[in-house]
C-alpha positions as CSV (number, residue, x, y, z in Angstrom):
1,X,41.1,-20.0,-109.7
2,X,40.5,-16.3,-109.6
3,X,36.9,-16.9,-110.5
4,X,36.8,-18.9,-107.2
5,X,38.4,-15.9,-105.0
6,X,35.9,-13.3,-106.9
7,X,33.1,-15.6,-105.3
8,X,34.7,-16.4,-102.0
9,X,35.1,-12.3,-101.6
10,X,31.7,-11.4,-102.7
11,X,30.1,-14.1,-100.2
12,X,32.0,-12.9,-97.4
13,X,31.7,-9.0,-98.2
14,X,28.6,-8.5,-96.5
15,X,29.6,-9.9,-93.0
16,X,32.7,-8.0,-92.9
17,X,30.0,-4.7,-93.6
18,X,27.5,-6.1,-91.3
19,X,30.6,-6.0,-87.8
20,X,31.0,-2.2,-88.7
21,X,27.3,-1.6,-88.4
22,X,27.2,-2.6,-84.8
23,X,26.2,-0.1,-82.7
24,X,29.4,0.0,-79.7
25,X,29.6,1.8,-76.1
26,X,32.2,2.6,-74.7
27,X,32.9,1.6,-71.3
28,X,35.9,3.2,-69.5
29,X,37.0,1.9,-66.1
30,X,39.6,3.9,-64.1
31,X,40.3,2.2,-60.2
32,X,37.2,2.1,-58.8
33,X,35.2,4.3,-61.5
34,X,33.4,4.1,-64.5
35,X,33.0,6.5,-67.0
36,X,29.0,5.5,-67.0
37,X,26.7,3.5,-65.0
38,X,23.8,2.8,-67.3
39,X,24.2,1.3,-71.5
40,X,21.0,1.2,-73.1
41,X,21.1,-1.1,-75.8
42,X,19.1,-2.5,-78.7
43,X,17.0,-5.1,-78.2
44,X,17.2,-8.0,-80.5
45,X,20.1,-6.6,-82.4
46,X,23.7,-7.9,-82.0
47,X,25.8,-5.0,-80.1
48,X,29.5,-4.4,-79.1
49,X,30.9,-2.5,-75.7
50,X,34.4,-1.1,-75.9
51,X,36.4,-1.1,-72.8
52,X,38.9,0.6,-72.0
53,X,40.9,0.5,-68.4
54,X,42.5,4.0,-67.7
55,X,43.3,3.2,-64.3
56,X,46.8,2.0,-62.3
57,X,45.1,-1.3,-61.2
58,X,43.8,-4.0,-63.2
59,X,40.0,-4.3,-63.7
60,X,37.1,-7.0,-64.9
61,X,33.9,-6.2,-66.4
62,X,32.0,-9.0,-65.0
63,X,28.0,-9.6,-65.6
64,X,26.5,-13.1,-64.2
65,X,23.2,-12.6,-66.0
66,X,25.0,-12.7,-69.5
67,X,27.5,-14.6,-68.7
68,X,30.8,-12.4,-69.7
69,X,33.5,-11.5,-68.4
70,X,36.7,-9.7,-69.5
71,X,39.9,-9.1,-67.2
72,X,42.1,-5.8,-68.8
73,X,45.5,-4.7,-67.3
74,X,46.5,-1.2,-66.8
75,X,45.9,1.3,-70.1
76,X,44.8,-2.3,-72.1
77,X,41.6,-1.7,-74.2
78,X,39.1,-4.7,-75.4
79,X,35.9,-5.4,-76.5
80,X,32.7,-8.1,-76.1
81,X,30.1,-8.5,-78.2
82,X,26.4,-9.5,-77.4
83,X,23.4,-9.9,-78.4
84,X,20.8,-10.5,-79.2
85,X,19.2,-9.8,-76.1
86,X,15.5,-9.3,-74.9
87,X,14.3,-6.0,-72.9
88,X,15.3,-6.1,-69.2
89,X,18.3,-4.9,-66.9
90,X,21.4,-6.9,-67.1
91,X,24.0,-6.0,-64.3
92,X,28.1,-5.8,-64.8
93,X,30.4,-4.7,-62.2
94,X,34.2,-4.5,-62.1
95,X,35.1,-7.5,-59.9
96,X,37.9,-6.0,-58.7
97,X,36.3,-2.9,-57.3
98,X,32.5,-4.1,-56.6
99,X,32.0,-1.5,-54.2
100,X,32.6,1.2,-56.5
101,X,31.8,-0.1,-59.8
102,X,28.4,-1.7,-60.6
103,X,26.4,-1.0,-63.7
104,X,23.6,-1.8,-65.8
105,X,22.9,-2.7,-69.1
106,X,19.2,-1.7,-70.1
107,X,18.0,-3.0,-73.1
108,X,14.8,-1.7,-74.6
């Protein structure tokens, strides 16, 4: 039986390394702003972006063109992960503030 465990571990070691080794932006919204307008991201590799919603109000990183969204309450911090993407210009927005908040994910 430990045999079995040994070899469970040592097959599953190198995906639990491989989720560390993503490269991850932070994204920051606060009421109507955000902390940047512009990720430029990896193409073909897997990424992760970190958000984090500093505001009073609650907020949603939105982007039709990948298909993600991701509602976060006052102070609550979360994270998607994407990829692999091709090169081009994927646009996000907080749907809550659209006005304000629109952004672009460039991946090269």
């Amino acid at each position: 039986m430990p045999t079995r465990l040994l070899l469970i571990a040592a097959l599953l070691l190198p995906f639990a390394a491989h989720a560390d080794d993503l490269p991850t932006f932070k994204l920051e919204l606060n009421d109507g702003k955000l902390n940047t307008r512009q990720i430029n991201a990896p193409a073909g590799k897997r990424f992760k972006i970190e958000f984090i919603n500093k505001g009073k109000t609650a907020a949603e990183f939105e982007s039709l063109s990948l298909r993600k969204e991701k509602v976060l309450a006052p102070g609550a911090e979360s994270f998607v992960t994407l990829g692999p993407l091709s090169p081009g210009e994927y646009k996000f927005y907080d749907e809550f503030h659209m006005a304000t908040t629109q952004g672009v994910i460039v991946v090269k």
